[in-house]
C-alpha positions as CSV (number, residue, x, y, z in Angstrom):
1,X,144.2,91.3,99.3
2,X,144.8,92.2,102.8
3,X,143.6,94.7,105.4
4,X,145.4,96.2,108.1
5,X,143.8,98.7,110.8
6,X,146.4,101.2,112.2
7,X,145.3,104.1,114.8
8,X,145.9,107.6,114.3
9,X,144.8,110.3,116.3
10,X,142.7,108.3,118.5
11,X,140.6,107.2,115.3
12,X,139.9,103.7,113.7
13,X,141.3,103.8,110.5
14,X,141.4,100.6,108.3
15,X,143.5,100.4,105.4
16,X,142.4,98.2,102.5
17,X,144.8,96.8,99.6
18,X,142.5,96.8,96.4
19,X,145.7,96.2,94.0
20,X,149.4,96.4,94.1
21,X,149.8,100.0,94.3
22,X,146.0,101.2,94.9
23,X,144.9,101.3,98.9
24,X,141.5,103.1,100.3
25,X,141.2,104.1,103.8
26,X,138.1,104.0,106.0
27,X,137.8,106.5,109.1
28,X,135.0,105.2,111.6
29,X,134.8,107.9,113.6
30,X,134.4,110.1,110.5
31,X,131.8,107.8,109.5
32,X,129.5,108.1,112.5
33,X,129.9,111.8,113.1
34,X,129.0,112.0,109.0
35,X,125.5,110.1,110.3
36,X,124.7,112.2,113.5
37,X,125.4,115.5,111.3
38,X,123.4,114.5,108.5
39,X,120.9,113.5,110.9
40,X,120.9,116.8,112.5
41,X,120.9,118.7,108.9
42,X,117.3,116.5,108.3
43,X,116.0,117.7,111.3
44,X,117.0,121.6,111.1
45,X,115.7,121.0,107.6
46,X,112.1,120.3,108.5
47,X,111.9,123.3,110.9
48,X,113.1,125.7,108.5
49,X,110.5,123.9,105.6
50,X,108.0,124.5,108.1
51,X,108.7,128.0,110.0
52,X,108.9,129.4,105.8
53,X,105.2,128.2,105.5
54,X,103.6,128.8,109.0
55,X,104.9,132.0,110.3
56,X,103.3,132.4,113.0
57,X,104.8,128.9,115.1
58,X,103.4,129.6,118.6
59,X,99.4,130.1,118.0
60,X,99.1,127.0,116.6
61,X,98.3,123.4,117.9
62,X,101.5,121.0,118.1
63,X,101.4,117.5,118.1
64,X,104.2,115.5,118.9
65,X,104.0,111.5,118.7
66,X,105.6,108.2,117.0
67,X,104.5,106.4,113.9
68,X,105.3,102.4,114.0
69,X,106.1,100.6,110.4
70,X,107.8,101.4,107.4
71,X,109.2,103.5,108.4
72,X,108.9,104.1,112.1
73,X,109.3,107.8,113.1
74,X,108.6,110.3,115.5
75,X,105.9,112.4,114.1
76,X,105.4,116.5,114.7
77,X,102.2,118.0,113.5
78,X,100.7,121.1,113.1
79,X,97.2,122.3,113.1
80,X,97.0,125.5,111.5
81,X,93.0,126.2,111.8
82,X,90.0,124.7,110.7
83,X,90.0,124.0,107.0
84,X,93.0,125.1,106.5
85,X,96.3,122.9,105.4
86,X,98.0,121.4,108.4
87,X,101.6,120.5,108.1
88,X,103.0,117.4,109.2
89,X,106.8,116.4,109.6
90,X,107.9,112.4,109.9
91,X,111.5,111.9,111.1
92,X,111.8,108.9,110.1
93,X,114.2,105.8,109.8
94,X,114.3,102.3,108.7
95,X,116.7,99.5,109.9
96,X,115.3,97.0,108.5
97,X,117.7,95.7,105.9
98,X,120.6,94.5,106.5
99,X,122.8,95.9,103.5
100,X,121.3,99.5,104.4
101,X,120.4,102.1,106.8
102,X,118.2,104.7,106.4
103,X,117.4,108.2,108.1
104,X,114.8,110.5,106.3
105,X,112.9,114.0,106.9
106,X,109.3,113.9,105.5
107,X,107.4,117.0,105.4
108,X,103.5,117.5,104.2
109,X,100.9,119.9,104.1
110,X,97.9,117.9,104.5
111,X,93.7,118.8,104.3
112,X,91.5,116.7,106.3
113,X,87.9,115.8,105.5
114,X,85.4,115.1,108.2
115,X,83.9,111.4,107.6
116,X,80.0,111.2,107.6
117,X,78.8,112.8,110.8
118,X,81.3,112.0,113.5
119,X,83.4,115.0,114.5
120,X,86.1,113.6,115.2
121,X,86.7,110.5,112.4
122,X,88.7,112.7,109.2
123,X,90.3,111.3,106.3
124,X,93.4,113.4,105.2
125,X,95.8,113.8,102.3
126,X,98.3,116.1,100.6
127,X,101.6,116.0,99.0
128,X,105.1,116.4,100.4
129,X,108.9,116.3,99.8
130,X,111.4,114.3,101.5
131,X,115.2,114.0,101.8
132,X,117.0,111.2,103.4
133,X,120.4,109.7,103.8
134,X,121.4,106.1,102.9
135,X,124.5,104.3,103.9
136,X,124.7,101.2,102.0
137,X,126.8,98.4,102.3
138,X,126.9,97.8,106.0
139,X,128.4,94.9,105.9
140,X,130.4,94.7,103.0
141,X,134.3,96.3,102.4
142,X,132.5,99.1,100.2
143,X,130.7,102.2,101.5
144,X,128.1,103.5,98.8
145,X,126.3,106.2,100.8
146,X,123.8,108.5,99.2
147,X,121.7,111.4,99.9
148,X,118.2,111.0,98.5
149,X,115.7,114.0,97.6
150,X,112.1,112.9,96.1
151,X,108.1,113.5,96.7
152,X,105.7,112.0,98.7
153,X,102.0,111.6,99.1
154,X,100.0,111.0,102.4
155,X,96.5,109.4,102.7
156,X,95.2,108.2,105.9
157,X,92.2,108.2,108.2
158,X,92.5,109.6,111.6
159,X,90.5,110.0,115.2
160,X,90.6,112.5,117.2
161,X,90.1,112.8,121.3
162,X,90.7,115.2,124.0
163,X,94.3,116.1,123.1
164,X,95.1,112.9,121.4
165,X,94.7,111.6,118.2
166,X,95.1,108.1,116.4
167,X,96.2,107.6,113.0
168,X,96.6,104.8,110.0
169,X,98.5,106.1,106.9
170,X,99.9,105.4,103.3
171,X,102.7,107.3,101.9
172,X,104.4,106.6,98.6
173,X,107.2,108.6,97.6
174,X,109.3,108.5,94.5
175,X,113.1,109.4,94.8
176,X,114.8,111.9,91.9
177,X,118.2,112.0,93.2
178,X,120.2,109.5,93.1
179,X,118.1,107.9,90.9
180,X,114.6,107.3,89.9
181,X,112.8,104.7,92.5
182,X,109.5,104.2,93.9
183,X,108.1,102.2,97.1
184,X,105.1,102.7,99.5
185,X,104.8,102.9,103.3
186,X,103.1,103.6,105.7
187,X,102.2,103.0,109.7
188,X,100.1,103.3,112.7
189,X,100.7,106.3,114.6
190,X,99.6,108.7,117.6
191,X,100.0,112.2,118.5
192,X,99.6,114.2,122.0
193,X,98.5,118.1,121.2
194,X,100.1,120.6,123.2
């Protein structure tokens, strides 16, 4: 079977014999813009999610920081008064493998619990949704890309200081769509309030 790669447009495009008279093409440039917009769609996705619960965005507290593991993100949090349920947004991605890529919006609302007598030690949980997109098959001839919805948990124990704060986290999350899958993570985190 052989593979030619012919330019048209100004575009990569790489033919692929699979039989005698079957062929598939495969864009690149189409491929990566596909990524960047459905990166984009993740993002204005979490916004929306959280400007229909919190309506009123500017008088609360906004943390924006990073969360190292898996997955590694940058982490926006918001503190919507004491006792009540703070929402917290993880976009997120995971390189690790090398047969897949993976870019995800994770959204929370989560209820801390001050620890013993310290002020500022809370342990925190709540559930969540995410949606994510997965291009498989990096370095095969095959794309399989998919776009996967499920729910999450968080559980973790945080500190707080000054206008920073210091967190360790679990989340599982089970995928629906595609299909039915399950796996933990989790990470080391910390936000600057603003």
């Amino acid at each position: 079977m052989g593979c030619k790669e012919k330019q048209f447009k100004g575009n990569a495009v790489q033919i692929i014999k699979v039989s005698s008279d079957n062929y598939r093409f495969r864009n690149f440039a189409t491929k990566q813009n596909t990524l960047k917009m459905r990166f984009l769609l993740s993002i204005g996705f979490a916004l929306l999610f959280n400007g229909l619960i919190n309506n009123d965005l500017f008088a609360q507290n906004v943390g924006l920081g990073f969360q190292v593991g898996d997955p590694t993100g940058l982490n926006l949090h918001f503190r919507n008064g004491p006792g009540a349920m703070r929402t917290d947004i993880l976009f997120a991605w995971d390189l690790g493998n090398d047969d897949h890529d993976f870019f995800f919006v994770n959204v929370h609302g989560l209820w801390f619990k001050r620890l013993a007598t310290k002020e500022a030690f809370n342990f925190y949980y709540g559930p969540g949704a995410f949606v994510g997109f997965r291009e498989r098959n990096r370095k095969k001839d095959n794309n399989d890309n998919d776009v996967v919805v499920g729910f999450s948990g968080n559980f973790g124990l945080n500190y707080e200081f000054s206008r920073f704060d210091i967190f360790l986290q679990i989340t599982p999350r089970l995928a629906i769509l595609p299909g039915t899958d399950f796996e933990a993570g989790g990470g080391l985190g910390m936000r600057f309030f603003f």
